[in-house]
Each structure stands twice: as structure tokens, then as C-alpha cells.
N, CA, C and O of each residue as an XYZ file, in Angstrom:
268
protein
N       0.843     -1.168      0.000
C       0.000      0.000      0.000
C       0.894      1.239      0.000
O       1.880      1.423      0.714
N       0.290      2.202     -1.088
C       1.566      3.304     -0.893
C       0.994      4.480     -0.301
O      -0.168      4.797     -0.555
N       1.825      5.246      0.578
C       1.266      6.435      1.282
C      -0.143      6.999      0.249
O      -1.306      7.028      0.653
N       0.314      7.415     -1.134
C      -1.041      8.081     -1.877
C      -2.337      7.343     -1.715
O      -3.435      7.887     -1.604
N      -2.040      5.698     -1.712
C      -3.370      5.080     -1.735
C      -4.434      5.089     -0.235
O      -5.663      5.144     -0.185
N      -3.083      4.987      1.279
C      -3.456      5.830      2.295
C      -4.328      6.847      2.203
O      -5.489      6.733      2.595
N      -3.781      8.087      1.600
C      -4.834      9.239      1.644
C      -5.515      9.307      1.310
O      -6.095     10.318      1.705
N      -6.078      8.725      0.580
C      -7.403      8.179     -0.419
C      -8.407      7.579      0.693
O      -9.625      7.720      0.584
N      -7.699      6.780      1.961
C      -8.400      5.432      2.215
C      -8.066      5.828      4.093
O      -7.491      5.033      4.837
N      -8.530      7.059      4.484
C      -8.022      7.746      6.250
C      -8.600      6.776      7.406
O      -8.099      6.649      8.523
N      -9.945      6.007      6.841
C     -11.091      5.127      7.804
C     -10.105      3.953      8.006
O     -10.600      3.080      8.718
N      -8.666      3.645      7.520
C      -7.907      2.781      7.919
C      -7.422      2.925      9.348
O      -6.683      2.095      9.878
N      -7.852      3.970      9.921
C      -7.285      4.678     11.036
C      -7.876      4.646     11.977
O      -7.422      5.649     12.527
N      -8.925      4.063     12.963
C      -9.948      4.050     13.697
C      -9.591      4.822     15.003
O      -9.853      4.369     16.117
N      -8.891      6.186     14.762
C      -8.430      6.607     16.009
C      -9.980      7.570     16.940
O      -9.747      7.511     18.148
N     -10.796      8.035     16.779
C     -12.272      8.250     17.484
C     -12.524      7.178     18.316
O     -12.786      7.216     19.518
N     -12.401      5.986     17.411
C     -13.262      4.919     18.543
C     -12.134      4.696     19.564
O     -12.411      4.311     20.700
N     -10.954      4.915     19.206
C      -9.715      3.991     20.565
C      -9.677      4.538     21.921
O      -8.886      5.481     21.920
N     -10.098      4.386     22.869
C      -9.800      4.414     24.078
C      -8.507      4.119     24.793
O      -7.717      3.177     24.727
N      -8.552      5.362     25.583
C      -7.127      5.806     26.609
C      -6.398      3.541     27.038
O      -7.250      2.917     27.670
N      -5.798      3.156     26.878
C      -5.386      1.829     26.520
C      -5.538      0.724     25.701
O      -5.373     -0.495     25.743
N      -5.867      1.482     25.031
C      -6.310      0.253     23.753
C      -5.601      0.613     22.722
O      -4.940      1.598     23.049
N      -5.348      0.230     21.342
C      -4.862     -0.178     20.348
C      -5.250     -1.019     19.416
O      -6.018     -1.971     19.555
N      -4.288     -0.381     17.709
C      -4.787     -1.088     16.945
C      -3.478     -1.702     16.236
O      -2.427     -1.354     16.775
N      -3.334     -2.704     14.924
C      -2.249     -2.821     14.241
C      -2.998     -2.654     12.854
O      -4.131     -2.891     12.436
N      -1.603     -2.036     12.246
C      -1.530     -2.065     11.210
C      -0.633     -2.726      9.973
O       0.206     -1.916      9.579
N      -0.604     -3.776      9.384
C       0.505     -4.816      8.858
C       1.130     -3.872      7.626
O       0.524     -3.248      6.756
N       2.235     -3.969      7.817
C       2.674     -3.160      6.668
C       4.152     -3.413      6.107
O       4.868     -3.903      6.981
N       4.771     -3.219      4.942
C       6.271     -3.589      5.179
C       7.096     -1.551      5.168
O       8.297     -1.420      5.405
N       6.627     -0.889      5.011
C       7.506      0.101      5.423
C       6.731      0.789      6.680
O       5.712      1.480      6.652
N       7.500      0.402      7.752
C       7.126      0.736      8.963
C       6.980      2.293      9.210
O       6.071      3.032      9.588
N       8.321      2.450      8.811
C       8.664      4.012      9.367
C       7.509      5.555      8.623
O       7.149      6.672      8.994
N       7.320      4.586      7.344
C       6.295      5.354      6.610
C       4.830      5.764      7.371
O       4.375      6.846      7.742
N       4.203      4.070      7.434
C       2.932      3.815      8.256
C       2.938      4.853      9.765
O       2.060      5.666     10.052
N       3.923      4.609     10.410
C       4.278      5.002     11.771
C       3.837      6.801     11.553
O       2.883      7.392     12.058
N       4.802      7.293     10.720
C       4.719      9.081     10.428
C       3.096      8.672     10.277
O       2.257      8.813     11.166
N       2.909      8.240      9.206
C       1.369      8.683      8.905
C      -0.055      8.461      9.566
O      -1.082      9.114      9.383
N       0.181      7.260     10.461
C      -1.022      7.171     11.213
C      -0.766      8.306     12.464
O      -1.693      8.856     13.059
N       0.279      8.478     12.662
C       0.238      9.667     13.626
C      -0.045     10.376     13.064
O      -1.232     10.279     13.375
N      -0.029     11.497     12.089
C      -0.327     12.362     11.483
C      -2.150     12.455     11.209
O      -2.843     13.472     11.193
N      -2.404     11.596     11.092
C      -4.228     10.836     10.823
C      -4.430     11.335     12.255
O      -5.057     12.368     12.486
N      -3.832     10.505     13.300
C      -4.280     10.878     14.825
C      -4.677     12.473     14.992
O      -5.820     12.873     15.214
N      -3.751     13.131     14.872
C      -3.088     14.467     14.839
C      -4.435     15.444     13.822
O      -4.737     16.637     13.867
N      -4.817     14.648     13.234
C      -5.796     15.472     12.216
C      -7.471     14.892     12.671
O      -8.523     15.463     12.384
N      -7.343     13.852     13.300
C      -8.551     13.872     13.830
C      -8.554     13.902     15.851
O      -9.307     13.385     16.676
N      -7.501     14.645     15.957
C      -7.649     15.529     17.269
C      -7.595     14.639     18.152
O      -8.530     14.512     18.942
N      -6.343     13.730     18.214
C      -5.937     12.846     19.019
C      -4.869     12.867     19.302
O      -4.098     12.192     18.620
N      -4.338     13.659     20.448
C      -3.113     14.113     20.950
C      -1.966     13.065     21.510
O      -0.747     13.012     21.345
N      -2.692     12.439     22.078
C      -1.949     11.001     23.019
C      -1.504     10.060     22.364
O      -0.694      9.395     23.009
N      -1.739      9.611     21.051
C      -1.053      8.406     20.379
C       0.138      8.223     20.149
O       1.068      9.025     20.060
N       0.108      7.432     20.078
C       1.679      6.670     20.272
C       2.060      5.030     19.016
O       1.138      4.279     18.696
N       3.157      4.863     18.643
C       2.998      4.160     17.712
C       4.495      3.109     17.759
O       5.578      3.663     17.577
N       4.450      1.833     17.973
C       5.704      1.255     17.490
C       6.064      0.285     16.576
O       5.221      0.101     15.698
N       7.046     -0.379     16.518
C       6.532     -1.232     15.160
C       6.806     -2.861     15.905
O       7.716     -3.148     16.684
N       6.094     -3.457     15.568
C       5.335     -4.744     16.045
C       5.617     -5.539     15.401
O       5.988     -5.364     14.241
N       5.510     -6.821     16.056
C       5.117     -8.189     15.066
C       4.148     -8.986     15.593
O       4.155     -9.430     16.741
N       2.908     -9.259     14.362
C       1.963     -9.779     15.429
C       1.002    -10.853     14.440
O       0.282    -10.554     13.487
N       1.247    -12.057     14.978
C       0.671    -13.126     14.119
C       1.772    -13.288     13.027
O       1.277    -13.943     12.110
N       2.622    -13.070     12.848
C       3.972    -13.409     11.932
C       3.622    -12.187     10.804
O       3.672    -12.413      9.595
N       3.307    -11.029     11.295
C       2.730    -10.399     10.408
C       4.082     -8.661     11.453
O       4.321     -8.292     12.603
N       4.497     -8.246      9.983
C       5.745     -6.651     10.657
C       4.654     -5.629     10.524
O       3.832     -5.969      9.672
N       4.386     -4.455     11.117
C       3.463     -3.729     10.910
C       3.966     -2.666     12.065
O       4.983     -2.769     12.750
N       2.925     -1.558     12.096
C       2.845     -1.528     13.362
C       1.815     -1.072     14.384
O       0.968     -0.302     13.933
N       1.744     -1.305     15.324
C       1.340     -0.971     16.255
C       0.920      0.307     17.483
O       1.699      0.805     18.295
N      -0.467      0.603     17.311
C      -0.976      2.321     17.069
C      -1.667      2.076     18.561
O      -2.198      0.971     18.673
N      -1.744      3.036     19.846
C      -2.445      2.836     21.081
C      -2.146      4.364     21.225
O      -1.229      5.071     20.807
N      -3.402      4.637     22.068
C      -3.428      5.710     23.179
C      -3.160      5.432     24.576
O      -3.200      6.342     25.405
């Protein structure tokens, strides 16, 4: 998935519904990309607290998005 097809596609981002300890993943192979940009998504739908690292989860590299 390339960042442009991202911006096209923001509802990949479920940051409204996440609650103060919870989290989501996102599988991806350029981490560092995903990482900038779902913060940036956070950041634009007025979610100050997120936080993001990169994960492995189910044999799957991605990463990993929580408040």
C-alpha cells in the first residue's frame, strides 16, 4: 500500500473509537512510513496522546498504534 493510496483510504485509522489503553495494528512492510502517517491521521482527527511502534503480530511486521 503506498502512502497516496493511504490518503485516499483515512477510515484505515480508527483513532475516534480507541480508548485511553487500547490499540490497533496495522501490517505493513515500510514501517517508518505507516508510523509518520497514522500519527499524522491521529493528529488530524484531534488525538493528541497516540503513540505508535513497530510490532510483530501473528507473523505479520506492521505496526502498532495505542493511546
Amino acid at each position: 500500500m503506498t502512502t497516496q493510496h493511504l490518503l485516499s483510504n483515512t477510515k484505515l485509522f480508527p483513532w475516534p473509537s480507541v480508548k485511553t489503553g487500547q490499540g490497533f495494528f496495522i501490517p505493513c512492510l515500510n514501517t517508518t512510513e505507516m508510523r509518520k502517517f497514522g500519527l499524522s491521521q491521529a493528529l488530524q482527527q484531534r488525538v493528541f496522546n497516540a503513540k505508535a511502534y513497530v510490532a510483530v503480530r501473528d507473523g505479520l511486521i506492521g505496526v502498532w498504534f495505542y493511546r
